[in-house]
C-alpha positions, 0 to 999 in steps of 0.5 A: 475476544475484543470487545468494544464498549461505548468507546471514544477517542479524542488525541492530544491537541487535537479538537475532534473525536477519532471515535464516538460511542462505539460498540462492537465484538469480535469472536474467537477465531474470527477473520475481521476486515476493518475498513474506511477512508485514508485518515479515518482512525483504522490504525487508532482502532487496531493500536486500541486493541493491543493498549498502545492508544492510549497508553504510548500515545496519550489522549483521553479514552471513555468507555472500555475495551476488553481483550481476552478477558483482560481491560486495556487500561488495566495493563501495558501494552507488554502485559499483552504480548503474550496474547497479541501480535502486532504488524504495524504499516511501517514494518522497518519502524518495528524491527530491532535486530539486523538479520532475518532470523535473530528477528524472528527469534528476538520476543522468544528469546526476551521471555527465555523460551526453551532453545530447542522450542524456539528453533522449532518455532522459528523453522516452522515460521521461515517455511509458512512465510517464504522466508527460509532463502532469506533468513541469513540476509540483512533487514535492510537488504530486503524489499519492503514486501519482503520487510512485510512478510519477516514483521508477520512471521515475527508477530506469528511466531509467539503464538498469539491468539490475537493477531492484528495486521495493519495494511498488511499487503501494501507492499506485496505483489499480488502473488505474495499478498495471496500467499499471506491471505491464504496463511493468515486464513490458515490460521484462522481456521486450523488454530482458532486464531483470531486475525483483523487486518485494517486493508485498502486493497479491498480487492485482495481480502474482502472475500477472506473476511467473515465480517467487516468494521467500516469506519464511515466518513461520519465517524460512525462504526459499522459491523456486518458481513462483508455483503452488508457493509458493500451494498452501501459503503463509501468504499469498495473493490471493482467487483462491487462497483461494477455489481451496483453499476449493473444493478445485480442483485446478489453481491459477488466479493470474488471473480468467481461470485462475479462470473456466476453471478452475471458476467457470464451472460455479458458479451462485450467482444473485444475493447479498442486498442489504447493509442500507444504513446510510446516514442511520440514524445522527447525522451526524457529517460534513456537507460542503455545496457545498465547494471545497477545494485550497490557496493555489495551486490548488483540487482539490476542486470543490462536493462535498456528502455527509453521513457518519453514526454507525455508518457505514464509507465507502471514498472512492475514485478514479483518483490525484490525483483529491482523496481526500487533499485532501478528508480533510486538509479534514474533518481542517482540514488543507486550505483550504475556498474555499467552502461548508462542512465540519462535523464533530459540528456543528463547524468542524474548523479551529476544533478543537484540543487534547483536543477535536480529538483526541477528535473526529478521528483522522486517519493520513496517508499518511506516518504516521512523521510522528506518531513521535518517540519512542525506541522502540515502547514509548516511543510507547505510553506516551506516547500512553497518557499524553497520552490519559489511558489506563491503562498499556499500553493502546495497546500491547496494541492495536499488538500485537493489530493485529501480535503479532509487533511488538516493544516495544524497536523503534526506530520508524524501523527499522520496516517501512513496515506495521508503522510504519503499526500503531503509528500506527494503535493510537495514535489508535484508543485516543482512540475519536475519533468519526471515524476518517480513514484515508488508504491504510491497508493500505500494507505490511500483509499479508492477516492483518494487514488482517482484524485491521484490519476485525475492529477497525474493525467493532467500533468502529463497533458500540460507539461512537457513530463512523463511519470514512471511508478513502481507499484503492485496496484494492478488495479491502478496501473490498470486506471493510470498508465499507458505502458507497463515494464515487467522486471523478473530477478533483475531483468526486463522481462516484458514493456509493452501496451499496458492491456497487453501486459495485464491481461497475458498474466494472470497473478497481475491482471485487474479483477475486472480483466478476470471476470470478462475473460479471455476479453481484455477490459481492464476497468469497471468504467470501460465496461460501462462506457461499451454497454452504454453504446 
């Protein structure tokens, strides 16, 4: 169905390759994982796919590439659409009506699609994805999985018969991203649909894949089944770190592989509690009995907590449970109906200016929002400006977050992690006494997250701060933080230890929390350090 042959990438203004003689195929039906580090070219590679590079983008391509039959330099991207479906990482970016269902209906109802057929369609698409209690609903209404899912129904509904998904379960929680895995491989395997997601959470997918593209750190393109590719990627899920830490022989990709494979025979006992932080420090957030939400409707409903100095505190919960809301809240973004939220004794919607940055560093899901400058060193330079900073201060950060980052990038030609590094490095250089972080590891690979927990832990070990991240990263909140508040249909539902809280769910615990159970080891490290003694 794809075919890639001797294929080379060079963008506009930009004096290296994205690819170099490349050679691979991928059959009918087939389910293709493509993999590599943040900033590798796996988004360049699915937009090669459907025509997009460089038909949209510019730049010089050699070599060909074919779909279906058809070569990508021969028609538009539109002259496709009938045979690929697309869903970009940005789903917001892509959507073009306002409400639900008129957005899944949009391509049928561009190419005069019978009435009757399209309803048909559309219904069959709401139930596959979740979708029908939403379908009335407002695009921007919705939480950013709930974006994800509408965008997937919509690339599903026209019936391709290739479907290309990049990062599509960054922003679900772990229920919901099973769910989309679980249709997607449905339709592998009932329709002969072939699908290629390009995904950081190998953990999720790995062991739905048939075969996986790894885009090494060279630039080199390798293919092979998902047990080939682990046994010497760069990258790669806790279950295949911990299979090369213990040297085991066969290669597990699931819990269950990794249970028969040896951890059943591996008695760890019990690990040591964590040393809980909580109330040690000063407060630096207080919420006392608020109801948060906006003028149209009320999300979060009389929640009370209190976030200490020194603190990492991971919020959680299924998608559109009020994690956003709840952080734009403590950020004075969002409406306080009742009760109170105070930060450093302060109203944060009474805040602004030098003050508000130097008391609240706050990342959005969508943190292109906070870039306006011309390039990466432009925005450094700016930021190390308006925070009064010694030149390249918030560069050297950006780049000891991700080395490979180049200063003459415009932003917008970054990747979705790499744009998430950038913003990040900016407000972590304003020391902010709390640090907001909504989806943090959205595009990061595995490498780019321990130096993400390397720095947040230093922060909080210097400063006089506490960090607060809403995330469905299990496996990073199993690495990072300390406490973890549990937030169901707009109420606090559970904040406590965060090995107590992981391991009591079984949809949220880590995979290292799986294998090992009813034991509560949370990470591949803790595993080692205790066989070790």
């Amino acid at each position: 169905m794809i075919s890639f042959r001797k294929v080379s990438l060079i963008y506009p203004n930009s004096s290296s390759t994205v690819f170099d003689d490349v050679t691979f195929e991928v059959g009918e039906g087939e389910f293709v994982l493509l993999i590599g580090a943040t900033g590798m070219g796996k988004s360049s590679a699915l937009k090669l796919m459907n025509g997009l590079v460089p038909h949209h983008t510019g730049g010089i391509l050699g070599g060909d590439i074919q779909v279906g039959g058809i070569s990508t330099r021969t028609v538009r991207p539109g002259e496709l659409a009938h045979l690929i479906g697309i869903v970009g990482q940005n789903p917001i970016h892509g959507f073009v009506t306002d409400i639900v269902e008129e957005e899944i209906a949009f391509a049928m109802e561009s190419l005069a699609i019978d009435e009757s057929a399209m309803r048909k369609r559309v219904e069959e698409v709401l139930d596959l994805l979740a979708l029908t209690p939403l379908r009335r609903r407002t695009i921007t209404s919705l939480s950013g999985g709930e974006q994800q899912r509408v965008a997937i129904a919509a690339a599903l509904v026209m019936n391709p018969r290739i479907l290309l998904l990049d990062e599509p379960t960054s922003a679900l929680d772990p229920v919901a991203a099973e769910e989309v895995l679980s249709i997607l491989q449905r339709i592998v395997h009932d329709l002969g649909v072939t699908v290629v997601i390009a995904e950081h959470r190998l953990e999720r997918v790995i062991h739905y894949a048939e075969r996986v593209i790894y885009i090494a750190s060279d630039g080199s393109v390798r293919v092979g089944s998902p047990e080939e590719v682990m046994r010497s990627a760069e990258i790669a899920p806790p279950i295949v770190e911990l299979a090369r830490a213990l040297g085991w022989e066969e290669m597990p990709l699931s819990v269950r592989d990794a249970r028969r494979v040896g951890a059943k025979n591996i008695n760890l006992g019990e690990p040591s509690p964590l040393k809980a932080l909580h109330g040690e420090g000063e407060a630096v957030v207080e919420i006392k009995r608020a109801s948060l939400g906006y003028p149209s409707r009320q999300v979060i409903k009389e929640l009370t907590c209190t976030i200490s100095s020194g603190e990492i505190v991971a919020l959680m919960g299924r998608n559109g449970s009020g994690k956003s809301t709840l952080l734009k809240s403590i950020a004075g973004l969002a409406e306080v109906f009742s009760g109170e939220i105070k930060v450093a004794d302060r109203d944060p919607k009474s805040l602004s200016g030098h003050e508000l940055i130097e008391l609240i560093g706050y990342v959005p899901q969508e943190p292109a929002d906070l870039l306006y400058g011309e390039s990466v060193a432009e925005e450094c330079a700016l930021a190390d400006h308006d925070n009064k900073l010694k030149p390249g201060a918030t560069l050297d950060l950006a780049q000891r977050l991700l080395p490979e980052i180049n200063p003459a990038t415009h932003p917008r030609d970054l990747s979705e992690g790499q744009r998430l590094i950038l913003v990040l490095a900016i407000v972590l250089t304003t020391s902010p006494r709390l640090l907001i972080l909504d989806e943090p590891t959205r595009g990061l690979d595995y490498q780019s997250k321990e130096r993400l927990i390397s720095i947040l832990r230093e922060r909080v070990a210097t400063d006089s701060s506490a960090v607060l991240l809403a995330t469905h990263d299990v496996e990073l909140v199993a690495e990072l933080a300390e406490r973890v508040l549990f937030i169901a249909d707009g109420e606090l539902v559970s904040d406590g230890e965060v090995r107590e809280v992981l391991t009591a769910s079984l949809p949220f615990a880590p995979q290292v929390s799986k294998i090992f159970a009813p034991s509560k080891w949370l990470t591949v490290s803790e595993v080692i350090d205790a066989l070790q003694k």
